[in-house]
C-alpha positions in Angstrom: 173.4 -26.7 235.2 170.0 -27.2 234.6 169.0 -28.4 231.1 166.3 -25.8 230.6 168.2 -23.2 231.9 170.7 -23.8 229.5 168.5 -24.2 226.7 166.7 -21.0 227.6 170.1 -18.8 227.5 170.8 -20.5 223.9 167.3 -19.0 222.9 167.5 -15.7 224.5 171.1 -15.5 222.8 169.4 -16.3 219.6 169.9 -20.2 219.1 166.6 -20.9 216.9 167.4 -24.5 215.6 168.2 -27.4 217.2 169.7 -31.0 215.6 171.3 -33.9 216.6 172.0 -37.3 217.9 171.6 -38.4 221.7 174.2 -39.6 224.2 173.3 -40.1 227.6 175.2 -36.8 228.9 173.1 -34.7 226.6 169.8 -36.5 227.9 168.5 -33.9 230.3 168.8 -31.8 227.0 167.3 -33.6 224.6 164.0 -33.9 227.1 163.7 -30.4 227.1 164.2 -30.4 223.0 161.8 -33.3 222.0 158.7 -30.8 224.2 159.7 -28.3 221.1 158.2 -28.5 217.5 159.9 -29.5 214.0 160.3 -26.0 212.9 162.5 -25.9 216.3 163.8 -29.2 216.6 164.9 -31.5 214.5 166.3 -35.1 216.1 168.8 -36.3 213.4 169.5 -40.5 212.7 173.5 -39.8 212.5 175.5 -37.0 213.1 176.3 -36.1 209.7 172.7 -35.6 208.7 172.5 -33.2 211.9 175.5 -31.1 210.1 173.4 -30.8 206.4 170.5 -29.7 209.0 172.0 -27.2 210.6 173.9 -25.5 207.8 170.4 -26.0 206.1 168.9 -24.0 209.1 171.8 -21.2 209.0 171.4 -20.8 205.2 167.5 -20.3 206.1 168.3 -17.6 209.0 168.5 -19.3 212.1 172.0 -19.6 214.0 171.4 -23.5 214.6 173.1 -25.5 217.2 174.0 -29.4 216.7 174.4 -31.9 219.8 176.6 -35.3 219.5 178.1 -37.6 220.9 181.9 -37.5 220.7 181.9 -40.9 218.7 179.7 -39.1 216.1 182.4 -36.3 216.1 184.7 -39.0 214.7 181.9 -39.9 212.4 181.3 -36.9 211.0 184.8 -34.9 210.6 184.0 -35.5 206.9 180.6 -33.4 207.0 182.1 -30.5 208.7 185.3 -30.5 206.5 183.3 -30.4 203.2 180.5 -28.3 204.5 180.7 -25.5 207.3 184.3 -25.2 207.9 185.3 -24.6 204.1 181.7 -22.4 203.2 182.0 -21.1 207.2 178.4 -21.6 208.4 178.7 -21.3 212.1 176.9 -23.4 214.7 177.4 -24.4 218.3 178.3 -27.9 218.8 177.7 -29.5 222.1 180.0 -33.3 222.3 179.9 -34.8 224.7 183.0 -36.1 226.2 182.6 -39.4 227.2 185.9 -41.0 227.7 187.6 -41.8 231.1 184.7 -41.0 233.0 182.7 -43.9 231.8 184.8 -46.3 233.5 183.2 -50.1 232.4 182.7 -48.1 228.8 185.9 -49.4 227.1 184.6 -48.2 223.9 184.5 -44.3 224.9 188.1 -44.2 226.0 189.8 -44.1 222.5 187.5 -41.3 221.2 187.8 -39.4 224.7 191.5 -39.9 224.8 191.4 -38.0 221.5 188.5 -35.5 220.9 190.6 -32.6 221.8 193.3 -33.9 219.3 190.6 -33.9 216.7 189.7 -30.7 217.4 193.3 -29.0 217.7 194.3 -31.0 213.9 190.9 -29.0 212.1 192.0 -26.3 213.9 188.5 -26.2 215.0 187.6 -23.8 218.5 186.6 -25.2 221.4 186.2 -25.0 224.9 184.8 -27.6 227.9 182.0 -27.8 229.8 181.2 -28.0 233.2 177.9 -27.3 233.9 178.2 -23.2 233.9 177.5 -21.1 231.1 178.1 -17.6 232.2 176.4 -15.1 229.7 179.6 -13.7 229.1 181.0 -17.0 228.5 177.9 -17.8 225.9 178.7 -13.9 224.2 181.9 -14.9 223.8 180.9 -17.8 221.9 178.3 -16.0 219.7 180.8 -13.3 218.8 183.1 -16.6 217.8 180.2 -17.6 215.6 179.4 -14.3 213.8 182.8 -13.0 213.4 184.1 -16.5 212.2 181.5 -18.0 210.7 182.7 -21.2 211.4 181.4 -24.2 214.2 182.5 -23.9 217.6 182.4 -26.7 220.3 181.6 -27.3 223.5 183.0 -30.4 225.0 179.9 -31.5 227.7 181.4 -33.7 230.8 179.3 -36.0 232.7 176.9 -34.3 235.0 177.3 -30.6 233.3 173.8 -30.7 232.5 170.9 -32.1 234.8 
């Protein structure tokens, strides 16, 4: 999927904040963020500063989303414990899911081997990504969020966005 085109559904389904840490599967997006101003977009220097953003960002109005990659999930399970998943500020959470797809990468394949363990032992929602976001698929989500109130990720695979 396009980068802008996904960024452009997040917007029009009311995504008004943007943080994060780069990985070279969330590139395409982060070009598309870094056009956008400060009051938008906010690169963050580690992923646990991008969690104080966003809940930051929620507790100021906008439904924030946070991009990472899935090393930086490891690094933050802290942050989201102690912050949005015990005061249940919602945000969309893009890993990506480097692992066994980055073959010559040795260092992604423990983390990819056990993101989705991660996420199943928080008991934290998530889903994977391809490279299609339907709009029924991205309402879905958003319900998740408001109902909730808690994070929920999307697991980005190599190539889903372009």
């Amino acid at each position: 999927m396009k980068a802008s085109d996904f960024f452009n559904s997040l917007v029009k389904s009311g995504f008004l904040f943007f943080t994060g840490v780069p990985c070279s599967y969330l590139a395409p997006l982060c070009e598309v963020l870094n056009q956008k101003d400060r009051s938008f977009h906010v690169p963050a220097a580690r992923e646990d500063i991008a969690v104080g953003l966003a809940a930051g960002a929620y507790l100021a109005g906008r439904l924030p989303v946070i991009y990472m990659p899935n090393s930086g999930l490891g690094y933050c399970l802290e942050a989201f414990a102690s912050l949005p998943l015990i005061y249940y500020i919602p945000a969309l959470v893009l890993v990506s899911y480097r692992g066994p797809a980055d073959q010559g990468c040795e260092e992604h394949l423990m983390m990819g081997k056990h993101t989705e363990d991660l996420f199943k032992t928080f008991h934290m929602k998530y889903s994977v990504f391809r490279g299609e976001l339907t709009a029924s698929r991205l309402k879905k989500i958003k319900q998740y969020l408001v109902e909730q109130e808690l994070p929920y990720f999307l697991l980005i695979t190599k190539g889903a966005l372009e």
